[in-house]
PDB file with one MODEL, atoms N, CA, C and O in Angstrom:
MODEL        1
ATOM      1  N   UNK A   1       2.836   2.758   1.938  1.00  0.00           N
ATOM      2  CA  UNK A   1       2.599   4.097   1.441  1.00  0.00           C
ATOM      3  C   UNK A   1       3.934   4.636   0.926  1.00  0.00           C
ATOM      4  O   UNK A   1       5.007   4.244   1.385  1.00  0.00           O
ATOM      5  N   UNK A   2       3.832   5.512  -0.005  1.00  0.00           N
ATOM      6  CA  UNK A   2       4.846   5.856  -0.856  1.00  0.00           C
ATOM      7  C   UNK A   2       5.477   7.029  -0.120  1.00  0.00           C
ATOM      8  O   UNK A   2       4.543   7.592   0.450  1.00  0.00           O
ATOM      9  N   UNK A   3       6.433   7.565   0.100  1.00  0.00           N
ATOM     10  CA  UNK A   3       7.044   8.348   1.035  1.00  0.00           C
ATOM     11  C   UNK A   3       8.344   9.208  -0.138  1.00  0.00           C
ATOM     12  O   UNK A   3       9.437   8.783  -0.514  1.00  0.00           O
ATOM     13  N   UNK A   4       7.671  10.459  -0.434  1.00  0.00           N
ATOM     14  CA  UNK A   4       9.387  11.396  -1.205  1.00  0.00           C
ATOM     15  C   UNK A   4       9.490  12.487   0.272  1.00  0.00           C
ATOM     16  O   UNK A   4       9.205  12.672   1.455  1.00  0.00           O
ATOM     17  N   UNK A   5      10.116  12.944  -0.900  1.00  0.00           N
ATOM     18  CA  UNK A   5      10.805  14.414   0.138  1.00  0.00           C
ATOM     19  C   UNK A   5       9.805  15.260  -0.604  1.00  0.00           C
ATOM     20  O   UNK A   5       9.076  14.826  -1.497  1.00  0.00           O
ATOM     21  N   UNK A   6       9.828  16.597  -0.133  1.00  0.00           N
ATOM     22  CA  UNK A   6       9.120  17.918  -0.513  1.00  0.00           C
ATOM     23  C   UNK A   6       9.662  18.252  -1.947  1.00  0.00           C
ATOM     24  O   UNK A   6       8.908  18.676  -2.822  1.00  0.00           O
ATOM     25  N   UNK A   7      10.898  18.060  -2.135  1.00  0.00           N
ATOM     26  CA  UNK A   7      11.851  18.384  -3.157  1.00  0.00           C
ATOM     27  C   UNK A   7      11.241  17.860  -4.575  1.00  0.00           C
ATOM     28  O   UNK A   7      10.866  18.409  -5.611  1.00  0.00           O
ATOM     29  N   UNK A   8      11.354  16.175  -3.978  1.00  0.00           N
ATOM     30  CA  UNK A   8      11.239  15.130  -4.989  1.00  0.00           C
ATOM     31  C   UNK A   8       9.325  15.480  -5.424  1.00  0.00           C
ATOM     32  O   UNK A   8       9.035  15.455  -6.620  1.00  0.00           O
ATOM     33  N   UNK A   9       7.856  15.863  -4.080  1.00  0.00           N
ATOM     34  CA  UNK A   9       6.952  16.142  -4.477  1.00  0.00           C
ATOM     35  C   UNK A   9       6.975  17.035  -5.906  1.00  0.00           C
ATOM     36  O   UNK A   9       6.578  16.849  -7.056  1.00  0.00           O
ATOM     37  N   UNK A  10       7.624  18.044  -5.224  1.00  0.00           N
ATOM     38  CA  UNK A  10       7.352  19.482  -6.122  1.00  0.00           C
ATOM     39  C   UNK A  10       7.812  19.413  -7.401  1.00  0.00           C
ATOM     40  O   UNK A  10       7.122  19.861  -8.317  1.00  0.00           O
ATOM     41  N   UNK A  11       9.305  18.718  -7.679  1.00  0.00           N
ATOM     42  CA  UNK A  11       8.717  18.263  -9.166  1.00  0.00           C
ATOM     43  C   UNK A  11       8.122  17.139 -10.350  1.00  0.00           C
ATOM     44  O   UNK A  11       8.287  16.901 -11.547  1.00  0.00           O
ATOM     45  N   UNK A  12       7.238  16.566  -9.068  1.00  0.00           N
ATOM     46  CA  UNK A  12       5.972  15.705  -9.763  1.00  0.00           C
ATOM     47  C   UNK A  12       4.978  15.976  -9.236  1.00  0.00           C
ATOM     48  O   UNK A  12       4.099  15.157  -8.967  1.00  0.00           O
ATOM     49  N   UNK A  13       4.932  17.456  -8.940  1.00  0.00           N
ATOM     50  CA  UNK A  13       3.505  17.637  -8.367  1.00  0.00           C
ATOM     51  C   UNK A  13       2.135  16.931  -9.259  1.00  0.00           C
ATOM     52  O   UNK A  13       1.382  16.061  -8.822  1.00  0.00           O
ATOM     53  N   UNK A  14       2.069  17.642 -10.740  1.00  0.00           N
ATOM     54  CA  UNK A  14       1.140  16.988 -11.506  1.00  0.00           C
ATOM     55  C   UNK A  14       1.159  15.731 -11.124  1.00  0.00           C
ATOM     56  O   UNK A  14       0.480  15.406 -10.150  1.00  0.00           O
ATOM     57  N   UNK A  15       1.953  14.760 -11.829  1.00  0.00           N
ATOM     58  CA  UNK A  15       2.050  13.407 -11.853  1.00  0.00           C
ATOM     59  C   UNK A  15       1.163  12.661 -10.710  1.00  0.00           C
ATOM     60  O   UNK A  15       0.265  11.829 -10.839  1.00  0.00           O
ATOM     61  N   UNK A  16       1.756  13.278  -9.494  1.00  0.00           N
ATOM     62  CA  UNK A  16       1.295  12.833  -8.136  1.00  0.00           C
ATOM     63  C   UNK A  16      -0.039  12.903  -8.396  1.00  0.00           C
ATOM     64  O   UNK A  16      -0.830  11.979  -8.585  1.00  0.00           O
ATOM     65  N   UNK A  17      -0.269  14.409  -8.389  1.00  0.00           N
ATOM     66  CA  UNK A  17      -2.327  14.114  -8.148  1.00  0.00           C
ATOM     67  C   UNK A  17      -2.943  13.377  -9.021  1.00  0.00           C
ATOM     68  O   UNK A  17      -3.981  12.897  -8.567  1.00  0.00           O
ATOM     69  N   UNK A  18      -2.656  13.034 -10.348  1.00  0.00           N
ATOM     70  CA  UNK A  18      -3.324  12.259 -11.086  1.00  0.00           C
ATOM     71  C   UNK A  18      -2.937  10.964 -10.631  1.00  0.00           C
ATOM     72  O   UNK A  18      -3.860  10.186 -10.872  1.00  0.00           O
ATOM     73  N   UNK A  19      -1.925  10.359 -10.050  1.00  0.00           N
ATOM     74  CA  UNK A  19      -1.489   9.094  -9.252  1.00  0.00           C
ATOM     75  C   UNK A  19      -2.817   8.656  -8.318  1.00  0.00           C
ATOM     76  O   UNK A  19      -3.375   7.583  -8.548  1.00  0.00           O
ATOM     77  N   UNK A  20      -3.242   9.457  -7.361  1.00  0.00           N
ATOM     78  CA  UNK A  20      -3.382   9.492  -6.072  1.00  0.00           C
ATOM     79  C   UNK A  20      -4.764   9.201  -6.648  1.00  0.00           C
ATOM     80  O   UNK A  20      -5.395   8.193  -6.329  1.00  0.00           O
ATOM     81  N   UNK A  21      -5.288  10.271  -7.650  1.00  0.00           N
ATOM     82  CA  UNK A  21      -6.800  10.198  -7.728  1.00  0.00           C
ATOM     83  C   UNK A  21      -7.338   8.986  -8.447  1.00  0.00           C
ATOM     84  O   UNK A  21      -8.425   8.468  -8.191  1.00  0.00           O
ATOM     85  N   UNK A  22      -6.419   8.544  -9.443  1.00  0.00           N
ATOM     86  CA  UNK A  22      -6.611   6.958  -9.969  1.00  0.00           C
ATOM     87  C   UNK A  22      -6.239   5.848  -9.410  1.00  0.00           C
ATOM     88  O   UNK A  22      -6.870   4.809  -9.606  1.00  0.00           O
ATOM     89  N   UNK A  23      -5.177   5.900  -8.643  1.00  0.00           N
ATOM     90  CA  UNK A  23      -4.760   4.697  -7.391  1.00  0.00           C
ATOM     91  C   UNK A  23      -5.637   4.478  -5.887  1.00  0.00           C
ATOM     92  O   UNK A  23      -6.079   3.468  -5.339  1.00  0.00           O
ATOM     93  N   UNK A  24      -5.649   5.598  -5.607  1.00  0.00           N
ATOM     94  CA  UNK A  24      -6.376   6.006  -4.694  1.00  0.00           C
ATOM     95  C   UNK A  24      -5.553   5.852  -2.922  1.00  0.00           C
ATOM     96  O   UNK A  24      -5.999   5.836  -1.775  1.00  0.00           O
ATOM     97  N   UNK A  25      -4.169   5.763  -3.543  1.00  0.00           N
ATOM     98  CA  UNK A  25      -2.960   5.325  -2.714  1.00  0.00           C
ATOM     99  C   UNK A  25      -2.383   6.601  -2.583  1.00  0.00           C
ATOM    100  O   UNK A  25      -1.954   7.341  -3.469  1.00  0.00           O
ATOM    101  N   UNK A  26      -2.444   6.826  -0.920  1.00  0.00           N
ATOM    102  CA  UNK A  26      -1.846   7.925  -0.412  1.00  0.00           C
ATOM    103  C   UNK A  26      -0.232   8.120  -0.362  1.00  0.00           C
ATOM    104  O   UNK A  26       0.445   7.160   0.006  1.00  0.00           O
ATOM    105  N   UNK A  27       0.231   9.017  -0.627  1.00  0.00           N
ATOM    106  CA  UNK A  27       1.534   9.946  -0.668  1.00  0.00           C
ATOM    107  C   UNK A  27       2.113  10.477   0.200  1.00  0.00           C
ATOM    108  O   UNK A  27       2.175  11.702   0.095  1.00  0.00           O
ATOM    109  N   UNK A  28       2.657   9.962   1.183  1.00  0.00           N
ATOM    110  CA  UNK A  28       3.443  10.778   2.710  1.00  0.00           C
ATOM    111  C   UNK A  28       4.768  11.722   1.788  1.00  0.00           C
ATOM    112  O   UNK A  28       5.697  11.187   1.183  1.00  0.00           O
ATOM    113  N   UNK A  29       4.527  13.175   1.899  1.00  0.00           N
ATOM    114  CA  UNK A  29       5.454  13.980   1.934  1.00  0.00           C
ATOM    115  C   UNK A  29       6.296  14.306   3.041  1.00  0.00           C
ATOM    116  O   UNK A  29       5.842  14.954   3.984  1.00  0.00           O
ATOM    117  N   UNK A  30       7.646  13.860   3.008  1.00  0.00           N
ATOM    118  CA  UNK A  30       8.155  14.446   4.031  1.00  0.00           C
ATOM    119  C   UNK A  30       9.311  15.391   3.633  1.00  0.00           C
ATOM    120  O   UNK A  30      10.026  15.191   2.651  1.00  0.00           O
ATOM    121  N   UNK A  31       9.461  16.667   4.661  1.00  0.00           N
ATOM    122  CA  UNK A  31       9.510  17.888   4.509  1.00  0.00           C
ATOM    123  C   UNK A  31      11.024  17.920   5.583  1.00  0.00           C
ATOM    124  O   UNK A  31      11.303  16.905   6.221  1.00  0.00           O
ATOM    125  N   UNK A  32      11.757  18.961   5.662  1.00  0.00           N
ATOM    126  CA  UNK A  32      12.680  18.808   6.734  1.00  0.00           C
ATOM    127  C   UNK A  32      12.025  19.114   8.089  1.00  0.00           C
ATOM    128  O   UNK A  32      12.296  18.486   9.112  1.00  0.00           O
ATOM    129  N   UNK A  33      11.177  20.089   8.025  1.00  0.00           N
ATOM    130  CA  UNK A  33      10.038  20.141   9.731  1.00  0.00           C
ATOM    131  C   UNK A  33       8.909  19.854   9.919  1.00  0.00           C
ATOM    132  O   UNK A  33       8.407  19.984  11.036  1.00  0.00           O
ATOM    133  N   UNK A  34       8.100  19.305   8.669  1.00  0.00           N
ATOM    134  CA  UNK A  34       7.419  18.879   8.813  1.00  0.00           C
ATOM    135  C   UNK A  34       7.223  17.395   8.175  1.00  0.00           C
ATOM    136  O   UNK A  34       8.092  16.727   7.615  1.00  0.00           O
ATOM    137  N   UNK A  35       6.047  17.094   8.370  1.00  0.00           N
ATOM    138  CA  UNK A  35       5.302  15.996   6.809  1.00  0.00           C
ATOM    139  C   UNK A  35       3.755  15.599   6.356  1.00  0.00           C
ATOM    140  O   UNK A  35       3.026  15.181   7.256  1.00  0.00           O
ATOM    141  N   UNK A  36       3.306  15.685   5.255  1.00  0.00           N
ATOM    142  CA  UNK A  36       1.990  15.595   5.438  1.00  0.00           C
ATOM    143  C   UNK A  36       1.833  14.435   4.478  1.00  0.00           C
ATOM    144  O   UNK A  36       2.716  13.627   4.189  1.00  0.00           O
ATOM    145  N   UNK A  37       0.522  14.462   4.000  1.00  0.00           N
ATOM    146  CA  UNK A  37      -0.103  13.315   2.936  1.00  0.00           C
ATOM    147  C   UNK A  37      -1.112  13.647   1.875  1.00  0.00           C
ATOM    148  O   UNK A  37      -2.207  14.193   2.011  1.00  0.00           O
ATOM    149  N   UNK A  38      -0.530  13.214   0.807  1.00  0.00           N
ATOM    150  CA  UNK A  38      -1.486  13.863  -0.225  1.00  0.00           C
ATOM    151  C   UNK A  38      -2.004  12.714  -0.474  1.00  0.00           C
ATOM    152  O   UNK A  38      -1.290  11.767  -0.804  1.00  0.00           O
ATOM    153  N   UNK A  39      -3.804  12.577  -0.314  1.00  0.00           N
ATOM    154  CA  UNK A  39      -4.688  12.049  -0.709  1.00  0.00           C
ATOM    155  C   UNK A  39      -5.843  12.763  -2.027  1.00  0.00           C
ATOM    156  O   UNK A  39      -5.839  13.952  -2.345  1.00  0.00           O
ATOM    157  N   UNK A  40      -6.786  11.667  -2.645  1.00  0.00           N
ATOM    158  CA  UNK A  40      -7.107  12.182  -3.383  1.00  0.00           C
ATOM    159  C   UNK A  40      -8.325  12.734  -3.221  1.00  0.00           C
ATOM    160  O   UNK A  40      -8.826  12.187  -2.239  1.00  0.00           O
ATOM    161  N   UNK A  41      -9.378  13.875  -3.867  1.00  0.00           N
ATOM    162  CA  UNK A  41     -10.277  14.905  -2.809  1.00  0.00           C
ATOM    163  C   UNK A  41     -11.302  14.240  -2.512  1.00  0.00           C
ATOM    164  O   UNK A  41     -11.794  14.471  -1.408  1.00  0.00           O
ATOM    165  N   UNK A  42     -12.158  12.878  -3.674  1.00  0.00           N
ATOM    166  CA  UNK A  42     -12.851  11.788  -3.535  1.00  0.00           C
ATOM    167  C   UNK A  42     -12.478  11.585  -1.943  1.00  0.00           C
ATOM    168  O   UNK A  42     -13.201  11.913  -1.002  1.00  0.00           O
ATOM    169  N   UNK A  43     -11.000  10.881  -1.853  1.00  0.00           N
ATOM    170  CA  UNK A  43     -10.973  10.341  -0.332  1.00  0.00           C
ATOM    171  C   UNK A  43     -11.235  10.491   0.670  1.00  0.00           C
ATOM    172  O   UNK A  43     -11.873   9.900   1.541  1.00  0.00           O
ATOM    173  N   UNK A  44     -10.321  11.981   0.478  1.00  0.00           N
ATOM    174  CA  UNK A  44     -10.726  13.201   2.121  1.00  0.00           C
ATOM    175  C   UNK A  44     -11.852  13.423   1.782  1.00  0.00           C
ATOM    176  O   UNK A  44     -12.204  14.378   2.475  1.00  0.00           O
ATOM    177  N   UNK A  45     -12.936  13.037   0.914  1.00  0.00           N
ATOM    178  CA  UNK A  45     -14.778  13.705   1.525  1.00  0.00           C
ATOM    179  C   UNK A  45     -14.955  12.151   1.804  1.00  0.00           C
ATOM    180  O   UNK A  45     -14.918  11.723   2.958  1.00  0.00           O
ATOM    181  N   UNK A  46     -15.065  11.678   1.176  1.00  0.00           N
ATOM    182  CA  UNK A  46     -15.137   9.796   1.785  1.00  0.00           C
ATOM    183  C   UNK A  46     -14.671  10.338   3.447  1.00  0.00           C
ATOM    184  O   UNK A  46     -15.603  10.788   4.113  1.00  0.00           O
ATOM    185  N   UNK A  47     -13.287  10.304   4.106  1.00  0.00           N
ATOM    186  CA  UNK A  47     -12.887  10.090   5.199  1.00  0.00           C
ATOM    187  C   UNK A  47     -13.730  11.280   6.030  1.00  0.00           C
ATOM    188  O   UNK A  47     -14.501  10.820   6.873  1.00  0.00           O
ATOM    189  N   UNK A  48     -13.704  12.428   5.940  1.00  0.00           N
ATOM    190  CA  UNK A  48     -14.449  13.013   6.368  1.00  0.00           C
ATOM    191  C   UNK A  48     -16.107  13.211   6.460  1.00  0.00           C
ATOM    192  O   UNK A  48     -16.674  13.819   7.367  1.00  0.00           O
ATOM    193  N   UNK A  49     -16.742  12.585   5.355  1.00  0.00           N
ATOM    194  CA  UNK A  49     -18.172  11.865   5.912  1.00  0.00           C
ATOM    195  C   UNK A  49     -18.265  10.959   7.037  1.00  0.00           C
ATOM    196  O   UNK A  49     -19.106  11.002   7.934  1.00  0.00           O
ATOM    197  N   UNK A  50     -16.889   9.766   6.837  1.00  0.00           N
ATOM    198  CA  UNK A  50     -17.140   8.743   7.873  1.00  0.00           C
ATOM    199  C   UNK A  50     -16.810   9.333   9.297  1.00  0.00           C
ATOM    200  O   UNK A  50     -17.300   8.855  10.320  1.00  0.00           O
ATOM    201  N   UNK A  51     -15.842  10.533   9.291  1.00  0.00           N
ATOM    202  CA  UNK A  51     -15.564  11.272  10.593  1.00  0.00           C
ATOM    203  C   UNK A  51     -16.667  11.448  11.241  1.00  0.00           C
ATOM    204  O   UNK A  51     -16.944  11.023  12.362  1.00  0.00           O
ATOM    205  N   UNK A  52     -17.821  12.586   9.968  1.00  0.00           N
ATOM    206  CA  UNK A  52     -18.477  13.281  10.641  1.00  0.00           C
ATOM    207  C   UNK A  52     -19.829  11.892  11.263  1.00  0.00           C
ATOM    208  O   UNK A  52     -20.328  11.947  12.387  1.00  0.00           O
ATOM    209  N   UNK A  53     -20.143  10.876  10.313  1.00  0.00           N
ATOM    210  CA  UNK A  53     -21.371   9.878  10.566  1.00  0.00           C
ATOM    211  C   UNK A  53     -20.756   9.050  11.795  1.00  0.00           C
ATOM    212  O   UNK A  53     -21.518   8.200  12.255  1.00  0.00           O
ATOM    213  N   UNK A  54     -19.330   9.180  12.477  1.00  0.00           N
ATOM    214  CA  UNK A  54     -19.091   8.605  14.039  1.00  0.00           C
ATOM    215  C   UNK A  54     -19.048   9.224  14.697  1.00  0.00           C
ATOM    216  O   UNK A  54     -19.051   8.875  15.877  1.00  0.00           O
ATOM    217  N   UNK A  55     -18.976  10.601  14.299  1.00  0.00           N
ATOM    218  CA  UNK A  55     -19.865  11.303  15.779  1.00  0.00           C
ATOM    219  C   UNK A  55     -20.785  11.449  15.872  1.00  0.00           C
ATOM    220  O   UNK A  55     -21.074  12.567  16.298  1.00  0.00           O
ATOM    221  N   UNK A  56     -21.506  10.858  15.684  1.00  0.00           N
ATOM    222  CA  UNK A  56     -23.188  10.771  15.885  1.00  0.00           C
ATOM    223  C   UNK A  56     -23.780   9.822  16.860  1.00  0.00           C
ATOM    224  O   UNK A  56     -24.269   8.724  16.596  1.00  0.00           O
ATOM    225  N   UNK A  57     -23.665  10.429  18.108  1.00  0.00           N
ATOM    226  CA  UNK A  57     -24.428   9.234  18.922  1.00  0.00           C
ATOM    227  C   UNK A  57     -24.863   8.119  18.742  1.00  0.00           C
ATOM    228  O   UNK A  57     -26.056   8.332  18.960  1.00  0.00           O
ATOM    229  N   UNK A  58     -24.765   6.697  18.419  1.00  0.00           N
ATOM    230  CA  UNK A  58     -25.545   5.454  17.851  1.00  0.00           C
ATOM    231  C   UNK A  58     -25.674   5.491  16.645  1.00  0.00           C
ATOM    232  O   UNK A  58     -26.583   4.843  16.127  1.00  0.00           O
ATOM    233  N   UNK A  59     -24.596   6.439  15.690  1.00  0.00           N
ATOM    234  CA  UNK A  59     -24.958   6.009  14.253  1.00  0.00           C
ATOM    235  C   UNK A  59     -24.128   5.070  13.430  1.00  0.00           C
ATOM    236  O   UNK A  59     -24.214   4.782  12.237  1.00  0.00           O
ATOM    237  N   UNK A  60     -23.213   4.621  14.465  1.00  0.00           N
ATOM    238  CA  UNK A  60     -22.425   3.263  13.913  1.00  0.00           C
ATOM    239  C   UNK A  60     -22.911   1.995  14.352  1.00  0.00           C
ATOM    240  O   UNK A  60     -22.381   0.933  14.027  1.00  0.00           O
ATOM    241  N   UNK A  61     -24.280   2.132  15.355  1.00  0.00           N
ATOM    242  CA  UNK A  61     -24.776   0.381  15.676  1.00  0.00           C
ATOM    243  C   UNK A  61     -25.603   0.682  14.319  1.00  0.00           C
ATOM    244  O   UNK A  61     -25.515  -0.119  13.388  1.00  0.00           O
ATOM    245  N   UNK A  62     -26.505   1.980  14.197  1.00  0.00           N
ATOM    246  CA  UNK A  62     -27.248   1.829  13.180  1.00  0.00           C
ATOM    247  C   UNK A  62     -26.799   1.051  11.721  1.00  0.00           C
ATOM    248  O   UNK A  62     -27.278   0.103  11.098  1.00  0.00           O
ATOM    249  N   UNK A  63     -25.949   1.706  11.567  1.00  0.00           N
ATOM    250  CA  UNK A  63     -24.847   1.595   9.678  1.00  0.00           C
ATOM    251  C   UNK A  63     -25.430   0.123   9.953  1.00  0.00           C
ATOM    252  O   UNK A  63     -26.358  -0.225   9.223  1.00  0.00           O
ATOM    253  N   UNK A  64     -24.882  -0.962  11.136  1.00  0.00           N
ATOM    254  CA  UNK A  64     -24.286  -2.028  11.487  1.00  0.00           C
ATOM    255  C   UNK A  64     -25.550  -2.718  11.367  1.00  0.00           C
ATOM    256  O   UNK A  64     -25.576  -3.680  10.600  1.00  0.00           O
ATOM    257  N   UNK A  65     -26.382  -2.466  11.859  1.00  0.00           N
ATOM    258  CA  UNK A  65     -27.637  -2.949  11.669  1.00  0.00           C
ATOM    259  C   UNK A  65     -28.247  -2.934  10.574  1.00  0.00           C
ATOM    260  O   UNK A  65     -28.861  -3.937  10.208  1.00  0.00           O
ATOM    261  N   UNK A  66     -28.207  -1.771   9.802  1.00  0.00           N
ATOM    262  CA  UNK A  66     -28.439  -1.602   8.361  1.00  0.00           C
ATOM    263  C   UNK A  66     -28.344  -3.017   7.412  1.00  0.00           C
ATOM    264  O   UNK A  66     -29.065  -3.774   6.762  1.00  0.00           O
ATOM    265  N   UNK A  67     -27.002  -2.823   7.788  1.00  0.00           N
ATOM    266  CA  UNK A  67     -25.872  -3.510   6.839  1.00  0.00           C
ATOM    267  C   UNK A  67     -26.449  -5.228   7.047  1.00  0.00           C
ATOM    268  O   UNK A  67     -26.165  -6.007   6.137  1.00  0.00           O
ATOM    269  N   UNK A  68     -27.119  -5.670   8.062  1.00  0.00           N
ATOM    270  CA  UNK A  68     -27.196  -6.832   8.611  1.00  0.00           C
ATOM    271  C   UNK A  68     -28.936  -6.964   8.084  1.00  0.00           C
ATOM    272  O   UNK A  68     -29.546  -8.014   7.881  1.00  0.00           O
ATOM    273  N   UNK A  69     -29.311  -5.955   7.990  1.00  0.00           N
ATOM    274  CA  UNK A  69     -30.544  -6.225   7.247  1.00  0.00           C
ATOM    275  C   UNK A  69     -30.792  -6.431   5.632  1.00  0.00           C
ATOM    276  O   UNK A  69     -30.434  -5.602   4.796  1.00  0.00           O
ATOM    277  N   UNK A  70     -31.653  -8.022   5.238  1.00  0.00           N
ATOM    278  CA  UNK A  70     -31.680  -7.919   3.861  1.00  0.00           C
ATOM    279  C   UNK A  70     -32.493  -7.088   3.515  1.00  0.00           C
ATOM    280  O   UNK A  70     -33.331  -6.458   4.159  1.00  0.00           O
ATOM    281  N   UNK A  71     -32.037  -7.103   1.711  1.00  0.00           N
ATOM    282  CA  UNK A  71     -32.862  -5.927   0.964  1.00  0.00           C
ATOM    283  C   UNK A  71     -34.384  -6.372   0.722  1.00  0.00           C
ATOM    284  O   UNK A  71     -35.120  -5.647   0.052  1.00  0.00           O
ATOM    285  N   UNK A  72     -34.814  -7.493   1.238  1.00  0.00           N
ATOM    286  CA  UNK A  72     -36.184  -8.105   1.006  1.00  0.00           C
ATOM    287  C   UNK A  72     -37.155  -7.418   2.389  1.00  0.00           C
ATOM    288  O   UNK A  72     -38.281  -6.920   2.368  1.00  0.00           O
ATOM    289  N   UNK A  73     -36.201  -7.631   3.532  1.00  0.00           N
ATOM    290  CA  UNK A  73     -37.118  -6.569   4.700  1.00  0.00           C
ATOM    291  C   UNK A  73     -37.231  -5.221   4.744  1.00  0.00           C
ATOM    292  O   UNK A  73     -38.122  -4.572   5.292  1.00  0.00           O
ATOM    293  N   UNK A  74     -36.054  -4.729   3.994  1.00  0.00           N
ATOM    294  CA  UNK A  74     -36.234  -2.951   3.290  1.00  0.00           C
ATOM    295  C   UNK A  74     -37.562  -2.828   2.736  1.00  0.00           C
ATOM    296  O   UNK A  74     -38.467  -2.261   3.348  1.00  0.00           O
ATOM    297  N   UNK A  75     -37.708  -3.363   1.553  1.00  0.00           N
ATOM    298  CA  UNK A  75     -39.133  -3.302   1.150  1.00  0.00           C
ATOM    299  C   UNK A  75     -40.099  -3.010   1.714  1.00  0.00           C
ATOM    300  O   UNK A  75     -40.613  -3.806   2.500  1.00  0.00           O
ATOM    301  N   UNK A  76     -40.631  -1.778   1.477  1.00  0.00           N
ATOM    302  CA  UNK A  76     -41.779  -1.372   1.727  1.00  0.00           C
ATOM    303  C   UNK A  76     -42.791  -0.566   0.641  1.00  0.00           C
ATOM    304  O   UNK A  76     -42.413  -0.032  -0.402  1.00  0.00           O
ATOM    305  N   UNK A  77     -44.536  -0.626   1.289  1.00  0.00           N
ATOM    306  CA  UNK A  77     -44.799   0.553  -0.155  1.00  0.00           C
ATOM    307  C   UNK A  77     -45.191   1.442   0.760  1.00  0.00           C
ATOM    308  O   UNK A  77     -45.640   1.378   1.904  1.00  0.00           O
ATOM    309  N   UNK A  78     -44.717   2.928  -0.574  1.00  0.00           N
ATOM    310  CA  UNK A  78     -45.065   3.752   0.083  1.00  0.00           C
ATOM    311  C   UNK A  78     -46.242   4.529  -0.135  1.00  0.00           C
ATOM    312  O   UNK A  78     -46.818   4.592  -1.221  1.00  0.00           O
ATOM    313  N   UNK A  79     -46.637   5.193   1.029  1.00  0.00           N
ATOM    314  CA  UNK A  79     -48.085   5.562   0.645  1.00  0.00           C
ATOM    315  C   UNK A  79     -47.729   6.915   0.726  1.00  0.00           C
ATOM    316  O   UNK A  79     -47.553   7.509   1.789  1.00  0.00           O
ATOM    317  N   UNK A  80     -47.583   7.583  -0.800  1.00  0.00           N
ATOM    318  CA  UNK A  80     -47.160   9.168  -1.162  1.00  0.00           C
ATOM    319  C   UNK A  80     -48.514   9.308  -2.067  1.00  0.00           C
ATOM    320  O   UNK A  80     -48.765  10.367  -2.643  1.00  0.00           O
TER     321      UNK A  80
ENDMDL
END
């Protein structure tokens, strides 16, 4: 991961977000008291769906099971 200072962010702020959102490669800012990470907004809702779908009681054997099932036993008709 790519690591500037706050200094060096701020004047490539532009640059950066269009970096981040086409690379999709996160940005550690570090700050003199702090440091954070600029990701792109695609990502953080990506990472934060997967947050929110593992707290869900049994909804990661499910995914898992999903995932392990072919698309030929999905098949079903429906009666609408």
């Amino acid at each position: 991961m790519t690591t500037l200072t706050a200094t060096e962010a701020r004047k490539q702020l532009y640059t950066l977000l269009d970096d981040v959102s086409q690379s999709h490669d996160p940005i550690q800012i570090a700050g003199k008291r702090h440091s954070a990470v600029l990701v792109a907004e695609d990502d953080w809702r990506a990472i934060q769906e997967t947050l929110h779908l593992d707290s869900i009681p049994g909804m990661r054997d499910s995914i898992v099971d999903g995932m392990k099932t072919s698309v030929e036993q999905c098949e079903e008709d429906l009666d609408w």
